[in-house]
C-alpha positions as CSV (number, residue, x, y, z in Angstrom):
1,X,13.2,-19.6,-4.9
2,X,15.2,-17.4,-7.4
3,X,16.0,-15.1,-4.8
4,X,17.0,-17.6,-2.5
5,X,19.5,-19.4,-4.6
6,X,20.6,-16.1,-5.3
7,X,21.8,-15.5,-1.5
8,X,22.7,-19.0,-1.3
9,X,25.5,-18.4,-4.2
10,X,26.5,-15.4,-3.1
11,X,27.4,-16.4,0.2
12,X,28.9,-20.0,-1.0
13,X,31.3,-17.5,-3.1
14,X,32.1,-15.0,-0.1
15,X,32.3,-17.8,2.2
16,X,33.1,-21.2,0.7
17,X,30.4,-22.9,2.3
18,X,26.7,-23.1,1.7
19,X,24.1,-21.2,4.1
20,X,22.3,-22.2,6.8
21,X,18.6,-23.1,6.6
22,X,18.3,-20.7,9.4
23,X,20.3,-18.0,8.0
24,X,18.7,-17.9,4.6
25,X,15.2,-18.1,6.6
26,X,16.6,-15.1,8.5
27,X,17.6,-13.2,5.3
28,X,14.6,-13.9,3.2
29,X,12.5,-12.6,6.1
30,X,14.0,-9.9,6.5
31,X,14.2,-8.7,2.4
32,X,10.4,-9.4,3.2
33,X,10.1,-7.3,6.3
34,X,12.6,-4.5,5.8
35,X,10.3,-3.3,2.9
36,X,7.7,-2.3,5.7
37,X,10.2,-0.7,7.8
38,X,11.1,2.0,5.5
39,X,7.4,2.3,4.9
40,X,6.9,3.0,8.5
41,X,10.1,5.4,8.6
42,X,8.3,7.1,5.2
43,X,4.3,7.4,6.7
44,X,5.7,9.1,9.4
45,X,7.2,11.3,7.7
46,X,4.7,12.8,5.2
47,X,3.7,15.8,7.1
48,X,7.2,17.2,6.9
49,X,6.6,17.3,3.0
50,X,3.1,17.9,2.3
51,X,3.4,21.1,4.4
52,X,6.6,22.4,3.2
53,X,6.5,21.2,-0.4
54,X,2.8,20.8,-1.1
55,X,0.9,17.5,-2.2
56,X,1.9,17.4,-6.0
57,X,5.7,18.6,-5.1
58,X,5.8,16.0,-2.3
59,X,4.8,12.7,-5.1
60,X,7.2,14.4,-7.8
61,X,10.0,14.5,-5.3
62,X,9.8,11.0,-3.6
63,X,10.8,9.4,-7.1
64,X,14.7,9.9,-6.5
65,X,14.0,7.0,-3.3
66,X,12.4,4.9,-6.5
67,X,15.4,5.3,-8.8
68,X,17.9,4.9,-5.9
69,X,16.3,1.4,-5.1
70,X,15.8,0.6,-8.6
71,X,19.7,0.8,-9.1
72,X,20.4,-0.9,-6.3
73,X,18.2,-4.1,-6.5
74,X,19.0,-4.0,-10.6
75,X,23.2,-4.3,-10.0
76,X,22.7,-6.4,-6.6
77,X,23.4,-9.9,-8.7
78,X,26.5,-8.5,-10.9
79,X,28.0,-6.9,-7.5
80,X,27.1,-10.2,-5.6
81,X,25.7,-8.4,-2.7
82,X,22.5,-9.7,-1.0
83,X,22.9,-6.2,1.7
84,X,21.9,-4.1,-1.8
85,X,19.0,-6.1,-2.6
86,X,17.8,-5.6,1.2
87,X,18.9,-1.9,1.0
88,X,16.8,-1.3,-2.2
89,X,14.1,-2.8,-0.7
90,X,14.7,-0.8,2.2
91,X,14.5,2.3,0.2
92,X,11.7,1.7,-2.2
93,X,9.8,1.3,1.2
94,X,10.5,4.9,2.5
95,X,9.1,5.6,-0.9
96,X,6.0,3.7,-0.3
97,X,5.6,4.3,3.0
98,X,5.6,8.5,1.8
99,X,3.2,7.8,-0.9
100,X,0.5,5.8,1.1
101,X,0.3,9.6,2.5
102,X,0.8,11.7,-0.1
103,X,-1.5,9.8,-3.4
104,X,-4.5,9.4,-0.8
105,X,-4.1,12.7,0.6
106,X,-4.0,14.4,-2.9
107,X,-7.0,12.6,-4.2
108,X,-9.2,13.4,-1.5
109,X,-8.6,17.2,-1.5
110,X,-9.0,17.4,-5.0
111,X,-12.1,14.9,-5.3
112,X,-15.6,16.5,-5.0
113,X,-17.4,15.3,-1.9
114,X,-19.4,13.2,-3.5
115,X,-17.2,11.3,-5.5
116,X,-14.7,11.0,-2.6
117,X,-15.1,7.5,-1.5
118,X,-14.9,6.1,-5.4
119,X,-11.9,8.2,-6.8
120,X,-10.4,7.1,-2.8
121,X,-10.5,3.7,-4.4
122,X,-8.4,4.1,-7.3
123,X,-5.9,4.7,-4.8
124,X,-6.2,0.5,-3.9
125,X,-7.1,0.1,-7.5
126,X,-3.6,1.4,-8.6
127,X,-2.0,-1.3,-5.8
128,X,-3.4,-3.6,-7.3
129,X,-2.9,-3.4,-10.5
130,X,1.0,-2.9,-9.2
131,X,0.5,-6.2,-7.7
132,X,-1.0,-8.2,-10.6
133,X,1.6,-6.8,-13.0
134,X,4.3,-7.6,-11.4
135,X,2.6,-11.1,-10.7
136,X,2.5,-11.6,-14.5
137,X,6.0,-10.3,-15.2
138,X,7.5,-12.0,-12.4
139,X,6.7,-15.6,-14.3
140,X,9.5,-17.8,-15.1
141,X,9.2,-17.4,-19.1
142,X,9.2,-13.1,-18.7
143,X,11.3,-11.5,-16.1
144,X,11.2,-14.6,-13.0
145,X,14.3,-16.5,-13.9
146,X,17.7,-16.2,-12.7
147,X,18.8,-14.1,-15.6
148,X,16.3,-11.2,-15.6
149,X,15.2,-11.4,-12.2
150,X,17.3,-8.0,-11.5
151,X,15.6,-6.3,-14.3
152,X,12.5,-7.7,-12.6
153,X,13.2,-6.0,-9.8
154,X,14.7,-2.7,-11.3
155,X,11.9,-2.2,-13.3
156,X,10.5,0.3,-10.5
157,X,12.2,3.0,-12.8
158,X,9.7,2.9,-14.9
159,X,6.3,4.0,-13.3
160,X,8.9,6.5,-11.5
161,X,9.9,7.7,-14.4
162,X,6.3,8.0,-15.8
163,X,5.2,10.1,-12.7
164,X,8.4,12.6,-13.4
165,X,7.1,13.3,-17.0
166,X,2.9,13.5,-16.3
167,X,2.8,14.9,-12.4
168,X,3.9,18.6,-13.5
169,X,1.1,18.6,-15.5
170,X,-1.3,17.9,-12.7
171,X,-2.6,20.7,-10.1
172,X,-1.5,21.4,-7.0
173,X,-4.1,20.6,-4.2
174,X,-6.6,23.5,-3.9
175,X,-7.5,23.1,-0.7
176,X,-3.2,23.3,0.1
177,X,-3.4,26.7,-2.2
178,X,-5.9,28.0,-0.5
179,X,-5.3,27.4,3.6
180,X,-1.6,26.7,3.7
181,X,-0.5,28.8,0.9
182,X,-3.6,31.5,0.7
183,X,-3.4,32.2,-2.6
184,X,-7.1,32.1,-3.5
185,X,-6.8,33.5,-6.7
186,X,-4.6,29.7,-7.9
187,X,-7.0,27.6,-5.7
188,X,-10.1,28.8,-7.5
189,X,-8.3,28.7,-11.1
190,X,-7.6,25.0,-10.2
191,X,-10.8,24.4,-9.0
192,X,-12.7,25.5,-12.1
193,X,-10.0,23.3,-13.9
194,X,-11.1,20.0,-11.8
195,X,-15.2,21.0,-11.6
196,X,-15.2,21.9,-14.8
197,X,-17.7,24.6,-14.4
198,X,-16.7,28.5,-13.5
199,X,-19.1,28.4,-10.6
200,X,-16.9,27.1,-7.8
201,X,-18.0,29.6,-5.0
202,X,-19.4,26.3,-2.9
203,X,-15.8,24.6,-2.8
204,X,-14.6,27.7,-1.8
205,X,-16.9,28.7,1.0
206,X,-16.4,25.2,2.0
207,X,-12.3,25.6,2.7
208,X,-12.7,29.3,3.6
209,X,-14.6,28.1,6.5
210,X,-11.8,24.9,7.2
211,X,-9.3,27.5,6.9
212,X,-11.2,29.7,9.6
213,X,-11.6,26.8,12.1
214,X,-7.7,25.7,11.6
215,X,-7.0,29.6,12.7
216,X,-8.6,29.3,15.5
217,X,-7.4,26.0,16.3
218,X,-3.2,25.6,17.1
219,X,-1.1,23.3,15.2
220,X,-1.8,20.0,15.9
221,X,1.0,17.8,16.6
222,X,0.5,13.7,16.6
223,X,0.3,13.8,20.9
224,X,-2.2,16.4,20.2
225,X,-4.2,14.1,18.2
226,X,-4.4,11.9,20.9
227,X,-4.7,14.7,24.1
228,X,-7.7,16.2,22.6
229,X,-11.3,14.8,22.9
230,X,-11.9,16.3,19.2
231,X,-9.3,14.1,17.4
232,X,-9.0,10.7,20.3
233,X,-11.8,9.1,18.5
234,X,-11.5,9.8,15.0
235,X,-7.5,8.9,15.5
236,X,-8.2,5.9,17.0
237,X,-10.7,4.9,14.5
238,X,-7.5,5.5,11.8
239,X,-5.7,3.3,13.8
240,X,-8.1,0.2,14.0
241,X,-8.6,0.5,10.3
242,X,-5.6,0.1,9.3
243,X,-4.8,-2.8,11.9
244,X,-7.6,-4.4,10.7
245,X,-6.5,-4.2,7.2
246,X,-2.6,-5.5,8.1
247,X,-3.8,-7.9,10.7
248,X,-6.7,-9.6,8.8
249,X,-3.3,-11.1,7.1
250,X,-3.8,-10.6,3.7
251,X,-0.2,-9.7,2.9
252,X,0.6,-12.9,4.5
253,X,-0.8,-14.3,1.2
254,X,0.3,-12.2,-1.1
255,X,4.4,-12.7,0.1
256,X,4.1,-16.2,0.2
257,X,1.0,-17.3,-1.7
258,X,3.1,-19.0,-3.9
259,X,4.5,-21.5,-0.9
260,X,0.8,-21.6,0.7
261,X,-0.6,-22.9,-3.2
262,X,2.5,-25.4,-3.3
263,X,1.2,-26.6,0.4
264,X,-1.8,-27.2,-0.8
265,X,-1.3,-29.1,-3.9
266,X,-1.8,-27.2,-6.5
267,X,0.8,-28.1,-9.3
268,X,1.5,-24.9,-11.2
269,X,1.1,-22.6,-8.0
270,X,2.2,-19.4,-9.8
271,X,-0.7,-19.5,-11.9
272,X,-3.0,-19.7,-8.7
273,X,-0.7,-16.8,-7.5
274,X,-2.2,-15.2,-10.5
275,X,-5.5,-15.8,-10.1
276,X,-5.4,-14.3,-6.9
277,X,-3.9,-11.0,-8.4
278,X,-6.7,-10.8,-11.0
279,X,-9.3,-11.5,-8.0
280,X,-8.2,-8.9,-6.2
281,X,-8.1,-6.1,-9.7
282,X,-11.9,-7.4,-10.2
283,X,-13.1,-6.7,-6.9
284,X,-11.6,-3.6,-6.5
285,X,-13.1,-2.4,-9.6
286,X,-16.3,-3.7,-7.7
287,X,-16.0,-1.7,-4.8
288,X,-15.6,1.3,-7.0
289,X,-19.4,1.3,-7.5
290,X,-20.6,0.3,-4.0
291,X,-18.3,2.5,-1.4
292,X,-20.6,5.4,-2.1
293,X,-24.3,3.4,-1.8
294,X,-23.3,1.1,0.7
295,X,-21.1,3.1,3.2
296,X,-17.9,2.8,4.6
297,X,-18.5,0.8,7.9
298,X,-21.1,-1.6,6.3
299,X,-18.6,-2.6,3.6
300,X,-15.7,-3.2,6.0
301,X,-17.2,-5.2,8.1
302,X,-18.8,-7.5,5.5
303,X,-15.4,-7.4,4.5
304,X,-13.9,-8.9,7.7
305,X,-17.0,-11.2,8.3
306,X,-16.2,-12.5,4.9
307,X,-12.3,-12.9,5.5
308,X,-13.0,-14.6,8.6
309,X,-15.2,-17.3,7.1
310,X,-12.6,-17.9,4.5
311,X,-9.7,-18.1,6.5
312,X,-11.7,-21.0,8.1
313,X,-12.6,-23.0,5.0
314,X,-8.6,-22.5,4.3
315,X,-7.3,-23.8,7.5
316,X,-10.1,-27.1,7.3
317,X,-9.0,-27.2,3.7
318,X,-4.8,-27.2,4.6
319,X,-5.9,-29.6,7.4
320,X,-7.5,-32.2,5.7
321,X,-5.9,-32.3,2.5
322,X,-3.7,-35.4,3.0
323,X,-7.0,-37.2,3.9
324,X,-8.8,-35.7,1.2
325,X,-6.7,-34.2,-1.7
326,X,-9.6,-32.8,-3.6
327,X,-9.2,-29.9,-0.5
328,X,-7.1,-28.1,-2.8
329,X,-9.9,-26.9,-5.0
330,X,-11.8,-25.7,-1.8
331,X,-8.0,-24.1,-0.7
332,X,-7.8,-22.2,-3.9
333,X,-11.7,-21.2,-3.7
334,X,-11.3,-19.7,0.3
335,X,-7.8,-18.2,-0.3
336,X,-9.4,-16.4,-3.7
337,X,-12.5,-15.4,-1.6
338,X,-10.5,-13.8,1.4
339,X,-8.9,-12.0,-1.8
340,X,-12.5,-10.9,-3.2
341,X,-13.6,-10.1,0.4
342,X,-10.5,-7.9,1.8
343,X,-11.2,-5.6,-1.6
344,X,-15.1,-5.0,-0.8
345,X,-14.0,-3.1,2.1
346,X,-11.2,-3.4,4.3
347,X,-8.9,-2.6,1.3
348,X,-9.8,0.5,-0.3
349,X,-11.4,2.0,2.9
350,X,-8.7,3.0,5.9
351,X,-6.8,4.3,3.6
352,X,-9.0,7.4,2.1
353,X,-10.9,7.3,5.4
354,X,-8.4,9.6,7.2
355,X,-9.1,12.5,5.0
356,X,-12.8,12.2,5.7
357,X,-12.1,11.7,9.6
358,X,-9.7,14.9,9.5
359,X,-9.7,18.6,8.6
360,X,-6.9,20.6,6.9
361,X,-5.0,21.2,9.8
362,X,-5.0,17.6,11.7
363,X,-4.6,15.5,8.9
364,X,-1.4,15.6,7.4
365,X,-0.3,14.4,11.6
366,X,-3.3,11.8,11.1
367,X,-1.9,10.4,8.2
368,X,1.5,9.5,9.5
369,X,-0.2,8.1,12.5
370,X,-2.2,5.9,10.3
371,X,0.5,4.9,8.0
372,X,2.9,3.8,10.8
373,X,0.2,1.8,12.4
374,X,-0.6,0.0,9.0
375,X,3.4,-0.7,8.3
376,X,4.2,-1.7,11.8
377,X,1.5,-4.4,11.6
378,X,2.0,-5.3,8.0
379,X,6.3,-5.8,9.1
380,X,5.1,-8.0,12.3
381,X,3.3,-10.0,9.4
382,X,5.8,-10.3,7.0
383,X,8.2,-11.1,9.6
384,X,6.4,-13.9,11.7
385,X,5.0,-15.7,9.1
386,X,8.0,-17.2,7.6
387,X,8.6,-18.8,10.7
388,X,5.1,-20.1,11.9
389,X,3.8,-21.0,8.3
């Protein structure tokens, strides 16, 4: 609502007449939307950094794109430009799109095998906690008022600037060292780093061997992924994850929970909003400790079954609430359980999936594959919904 008063004033001052219902449904659906277009433009590019720059380089240097936007959005209200808020938001998702590459990426080559699927999760767990935050921050008595809702939205300087001070300090991706680099001598001085132990001959047979197959293999380009019998399945099983992720439409809820609460009664809907941020934290904390005994595919699709039968309870609840007004309790319960549900398994697991699917040489192409599939489906989300909810 803040943001929308915001475009209707500035364009009552340019224009000397209010805006159109239409137009400022057009405009806030597109500052929804456009954030998932730069992410597509940004996941399809990762490979042309992790390969030239290296994984750690790749993360430090994507900040600028996060201080770019965080100017932009911060001065959009004094410069009375709703085109600066959608370019920011523009921006930080190039930025977001590059790191849903690079952060996954990283932690799985550096991640012992058995801990792969867990420290994968922290990945989700550090979304999350994004989410939540700025949940809490963006309430009317903090930051989500029409006087600090700039700073609100500026803020994005600050974890940006956080990752400029602490990433030099962490290593750069032994396996990268190793087979794209071959400096042997480095990858093993950062391995004994990460294992903690001196004996690290294991991890390095292990990409010795990678880095023999990738020789012997040419580079593999994204219509190579698809050409080949080796990569077709594995690529289109990165595909349907992250589909299935997007599509499930959980982002539906989180860009307009607060509207979906107000539809269904609840009378301090930003609280419920809330709620669902600190369901969603729990459960991925919860999946930390299962991914690895339960497996990937039996966790996702318990996650999906479990979406499936809450989106149901929602749409009976939304249905019959004018009938029955005590539906909004069972509203709040489904839209909290397709929250819970979504982080069991089809949260966490497309995205650390890919660098189990794929080998050194294939994966940085898989990657940007995956990442445009999953922003492409999450912008025809954020896009539609506006209009059919």
């Amino acid at each position: 609502q803040v943001i929308e008063d915001f475009y209707n004033r500035t364009w009552l001052y340019r224009y000397e007449e209010p805006i159109s219902p239409a137009t400022l449904t057009t405009l806030w659906s597109l500052s929804v939307a456009i954030f998932s277009v730069g992410g597509m433009i940004g996941s399809f590019s990762v490979g042309l950094f992790v390969n030239r720059f290296g994984r750690r380089n790749s993360m430090l240097m994507s900040n600028i794109l996060a201080f770019v936007s965080a100017v932009l959005m911060g001065f959009s209200k004094m410069a009375f430009s709703f085109e600066m808020l959608i370019l920011g938001r523009f921006i930080i998702g190039l930025y977001s799109g590059l790191t849903t590459g690079f952060v996954p990426m990283y932690v799985g080559e550096v991640s012992p095998t058995a801990l792969r699927g867990a420290l994968g999760t922290f990945h989700q767990l550090g979304i999350v906690l994004g989410i939540l935050i700025a949940q809490v921050f963006g309430l009317d008595l903090i930051m989500g008022n029409d006087s600090l809702w700039p700073l609100l939205l500026g803020f994005i300087f600050v974890p940006a600037l956080l990752q400029c001070i602490i990433l030099p300090f962490a290593p750069e991706s032994p396996r990268f060292l190793l087979i794209n680099r071959n400096e042997e001598n480095k990858a093993k001085s950062v391995l004994k780093k990460l294992r903690g132990t001196t004996d690290v001959s294991s991890d390095l047979q292990e990409m010795k061997e990678e880095s023999r197959q990738m020789m012997r293999e040419k580079k593999v380009t994204i219509m190579e992924l698809f050409r080949s019998p080796m990569y077709r399945q594995p690529i289109l099983i990165a595909i349907v994850l992250q589909l299935s992720q997007q599509l499930s439409g959980i982002n539906a809820v989180f860009y307009y929970s607060t509207s979906i609460f107000e539809k269904s009664g609840v009378e301090q809907p930003v609280y419920a909003t809330i709620g669902s941020g600190v369901v969603n934290t729990a459960f991925t904390v919860v999946s930390l400790f299962v991914v690895e005994r339960a497996g990937r595919r039996t966790l996702h699709l318990i996650g999906l079954a479990g979406m499936a039968g809450c989106a149901i309870l929602m749409t009976i609840a939304l249905t019959l609430l004018d009938q029955m007004p005590w539906m909004s309790y069972l509203s709040i319960v489904a839209i909290f359980g397709f929250v819970a549900f979504f982080e069991i398994g089809p949260g966490p697991i497309p995205w650390f999936i890919v660098a189990e699917l794929f080998s050194q040489g294939p994966r940085p192409a898989a990657f940007a594959v995956a990442g445009l599939s999953n922003w492409t489906s999450n912008f025809i989300v954020g896009m539609g919904f506006q209009y059919i909810a």
